[in-house]
C-alpha positions, 0 to 999 in steps of 0.5 A: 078653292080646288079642282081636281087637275084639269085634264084633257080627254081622248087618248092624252091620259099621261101625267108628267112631273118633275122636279128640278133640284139643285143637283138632279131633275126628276121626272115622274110619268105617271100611265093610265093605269096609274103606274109610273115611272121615274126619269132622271137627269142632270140639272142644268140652271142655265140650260132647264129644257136640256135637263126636262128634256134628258129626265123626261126621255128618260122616263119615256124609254123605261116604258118603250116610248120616244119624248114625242109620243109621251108629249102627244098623250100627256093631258097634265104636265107639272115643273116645279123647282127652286128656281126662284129662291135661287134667284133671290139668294144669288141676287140676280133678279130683275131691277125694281123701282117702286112707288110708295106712300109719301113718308115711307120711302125708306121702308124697304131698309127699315125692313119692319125691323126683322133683321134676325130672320133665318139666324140661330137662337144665339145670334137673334139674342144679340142685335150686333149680330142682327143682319139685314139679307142682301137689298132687293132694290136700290133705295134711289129707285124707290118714289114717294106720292103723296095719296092716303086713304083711311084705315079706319079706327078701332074706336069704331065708327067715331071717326072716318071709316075703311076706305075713306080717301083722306088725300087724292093720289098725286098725279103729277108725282107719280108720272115724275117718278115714272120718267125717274124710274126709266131714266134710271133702266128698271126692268119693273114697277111696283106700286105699295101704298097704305091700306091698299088692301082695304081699297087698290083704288088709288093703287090702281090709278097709279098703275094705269098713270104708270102705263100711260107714261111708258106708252108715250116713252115707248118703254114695255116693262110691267106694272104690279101693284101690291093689292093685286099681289097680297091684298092683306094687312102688315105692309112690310109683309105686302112689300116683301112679296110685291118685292119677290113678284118683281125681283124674281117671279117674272123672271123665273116666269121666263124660264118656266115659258122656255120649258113650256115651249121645249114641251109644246115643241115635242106635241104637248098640247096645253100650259105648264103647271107648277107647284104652290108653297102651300100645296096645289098646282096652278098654270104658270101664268098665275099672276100671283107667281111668287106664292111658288117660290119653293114649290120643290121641296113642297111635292115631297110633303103632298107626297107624304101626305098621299103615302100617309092616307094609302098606308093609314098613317095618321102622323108622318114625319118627313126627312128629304136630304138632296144635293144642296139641303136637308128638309124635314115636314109633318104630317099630322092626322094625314093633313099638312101643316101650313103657317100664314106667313114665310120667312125666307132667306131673311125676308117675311112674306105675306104668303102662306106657306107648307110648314117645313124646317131646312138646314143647308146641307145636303150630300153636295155640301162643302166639308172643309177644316179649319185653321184650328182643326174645326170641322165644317159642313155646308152651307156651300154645296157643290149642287150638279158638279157632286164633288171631287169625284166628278167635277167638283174641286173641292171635297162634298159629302158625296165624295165621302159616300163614294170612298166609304162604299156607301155610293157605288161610283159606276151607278150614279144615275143609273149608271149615265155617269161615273164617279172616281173613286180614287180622287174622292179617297184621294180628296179625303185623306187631303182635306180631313183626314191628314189636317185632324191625324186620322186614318182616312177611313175613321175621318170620313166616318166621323163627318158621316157622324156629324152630318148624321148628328145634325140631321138627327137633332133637326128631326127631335126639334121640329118634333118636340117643339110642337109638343109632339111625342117621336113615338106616335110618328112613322119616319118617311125619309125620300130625297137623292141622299135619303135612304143612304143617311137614314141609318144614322138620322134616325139612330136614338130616336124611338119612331112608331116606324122608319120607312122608304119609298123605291123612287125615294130619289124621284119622290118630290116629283111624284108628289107634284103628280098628286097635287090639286089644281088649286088657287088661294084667293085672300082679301084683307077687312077692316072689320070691328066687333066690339064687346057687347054688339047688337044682332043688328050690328053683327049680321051688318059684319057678317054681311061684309064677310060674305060679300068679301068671299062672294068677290072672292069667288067671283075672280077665283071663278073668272081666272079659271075660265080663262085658264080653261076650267070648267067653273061648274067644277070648282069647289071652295073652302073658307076661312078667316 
């Protein structure tokens, strides 16, 4: 279900995103006209409205305008970024305590069995090299109750039907749990049980017992449920993103308010807007927050996409090389391609999601040697500190850049920041050069090649493995490192084009500015259609299904009234 972005009338007709990576924030102001420019800055995890404000200042000035007057005429403004992801790999989340389905206590350690997630073809061949990614939770804070309502059966109708409660939620449990749980100081509840999406009723139960608890301890944290979340099958995948929605999303949700509040205070008159993992915009009090989990590196695929249909590209693949990673995209007959469910950081979700591939490197990464003069690049990247040659101590891909000439150390972001040079060459020569016995120039050479190399085989899989041919497809590279590595990512691999864009550095927020308002709305069905099935029966599925998209539309309409849509504007796509 989409709209085009909501935007306010009279003289607010700016557009402004950005995207905060994990080295740079970008800022694209987009003018009435639609001509745009580009602002950039700094990022600053621990300080994000310092970096939206320098980015967007930024911008603001290239066009003869202060901060204040572009936050007065801004009708959309959009912030995306890895915010967090980031909170999910450094493990920093929020304390979660959890109330499953008697029995299931332990699945958040069984994990669905998916301990090779993530891990290279050689490792997920071997169990002994199965790893499990870091807890999300403490197993001491999660609760059984006993309660189940019935799945149904593929028997048909010769035993109970979907829906049907086969044991009442046990009351009693749940508010001991609930005492358990703030004894023990968790910051949030989820509540996951058993064919929840065919019915929340006893979800929903458990949560208003859950806040009536808290009110008489005169505790304040929230209350997700599962079916409210991702009411679908597979309850490992269900668990999974009630798990990001509680360890991560309203965290980041905070800092996303802390932006917003840093906009309102320069004149901006509406919410904040961010980016959706499988394209769109949504206002950040989405309660669904963590289907935007990665809702930066997805711009720059919708940019694509744009780039695509104004250039009449029918297939474009998409190489976006930024500080911390290297991720590479396709658009095939001008249209994304999206998968039904995430693997992230070594976890399934039940989320959809832009289909992309990701390596950990980036210009940022981290290039070391080791004890047996094994060359390595990544997965550690420097992120804003750059490198040796600015505030890194240890030697980055960009350094290398820097003592090669590719980078010209006294125009790093427009020239606000200067790099060293000497200490990059000095780094080098230190960290390569002399353990390998080479010269200097031929050391940074050869990582460049490396780097390059991995790129490169990056880009021929993601392609070749759909079955595609690289011939039909226009390489489209963007991202801060981008247009400085093209020459080698696609060097022996015969594209129908290789292009880029002149604010390929700011491309992904240039993408967040052609996004849709849009929502997803997904509901889960028992449904049976059986060889042989009457007309009767079959209208009577048929029915189901449409009363399952009507209740669809019905809250799809209901949430964008509140958050300020017109509901007459609302267009829906279906599917099954």
């Amino acid at each position: 279900m989409a709209t085009s972005t909501p935007t306010a009338g009279g003289d607010r007709q700016y557009i402004l995103a950005l995207d905060a990576g994990g080295t740079m924030t970008d800022a694209i102001l987009v003018q009435p006209d639609g001509s745009f420019t580009v602002g950039k800055s700094i990022s600053r995890r621990d300080d994000e409205p310092l970096s939206y404000r320098e980015s967007t200042r930024d911008a603001a000035a290239q066009i003869g305008l202060e901060i204040d007057d572009i936050h007065r005429l801004c009708a959309v403004d959009i912030y995306c970024g890895t915010g967090m992801l980031n909170t999910i790999l450094t493990g920093d989340g929020r304390r979660v305590g959890l109330l499953v389905t008697r029995g299931f206590e332990d699945i958040t350690i069984m994990e669905g069995g998916l301990s090779y997630l993530g891990q290279t073809q050689a490792e997920a061949l071997h169990q002994q090299l199965h790893r499990h990614p870091p807890p999300l939770i403490d197993p001491k804070n999660v609760h059984g109750i006993s309660e189940r309502i019935g799945g149904g059966c593929y028997q048909g109708n010769v035993h109970l039907p979907p829906g049907h409660v086969l044991i009442p939620v046990h009351e009693g449990q749940v508010r001991s749990a609930v005492h358990a749980l703030i004894d023990a100081k968790v910051e949030v509840i989820g509540i996951l049980f058993l064919y929840s999406f065919v019915d929340p009723v006893h979800e929903h139960r458990a949560k208003l017992i859950c806040h009536e608890v808290l009110a008489e301890r005169g505790v304040d944290i929230p209350v997700v449920c599962s079916a409210d979340v991702a009411p679908v099958a597979k309850e490992n995948n269900r668990l999974k993103s009630l798990l990001f929605q509680c360890y991560a999303a309203e965290q980041v949700r905070d800092s996303l308010l802390a932006v917003e509040k840093e906009a309102q205070g320069f004149g901006f008159k509406g919410r904040l807007l961010t980016l959706l993992s499988y394209g769109g915009v949504v206002n950040i009090a989405y309660p669904r927050l963590y289907e935007t989990l990665i809702s930066g590196p997805i711009g720059g695929l919708i940019g694509a996409q744009f780039i695509a249909d104004r250039l009449d590209l029918n297939n474009v693949v998409t190489a976006d090389m930024g500080g911390t990673s290297f991720d590479v995209g396709l658009i095939i007959d001008k249209r994304m391609g999206i998968t039904k469910s995430a693997d992230i950081a070594g976890h399934r979700l039940a989320l959809p999601m832009v289909e992309l591939d990701s390596v950990g490197s980036g210009a940022g990464s981290v290039v070391t040697v080791d004890e047996y003069k094994r060359l390595h690049v990544g997965p550690e990247s420097a992120g804003a500190k750059v490198g040796v040659c600015f505030q890194y101590d240890r030697l980055t891909v960009t350094d290398i850049n820097v003592a090669l000439g590719y980078v010209d150390p006294d125009y790093f972001l427009g020239g606000r920041l200067q790099l060293d040079r000497d200490k990059a060459l000095a780094a080098l020569e230190e960290t390569v050069a002399k353990p390998l016995g080479l010269d200097v120039y031929a050391a940074g050479a050869g990582v460049l090649d490396i780097v390059n190399s991995e790129m490169n085989d990056l880009l021929r899989t993601m392609i070749a493995s759909k079955g595609y041919d690289t011939r039909d497809f226009t390489l489209l590279y963007y991202g801060g490192a981008g247009p400085v590595h093209m020459h080698g990512f696609a060097a022996g691999i015969d594209f129908a084009d290789v292009i880029t864009l002149p604010w390929a550095a700011g491309f992904s927020a240039f993408g967040a500015a052609c996004a849709e308002y849009m929502h997803r709305y997904d509901r889960g069905s028992r449904l049976l259609i059986p060889n042989g099935i009457s007309d009767t029966d079959l209208n009577e599925v048929a029915a189901q299904i449409r009363a399952a998209w009507a209740e669809l539309e019905r809250e799809a309409r209901e949430e964008m009234r509140t958050e300020g849509v017109d509901p007459a504007r609302l267009k829906f796509r279906y599917g099954v």
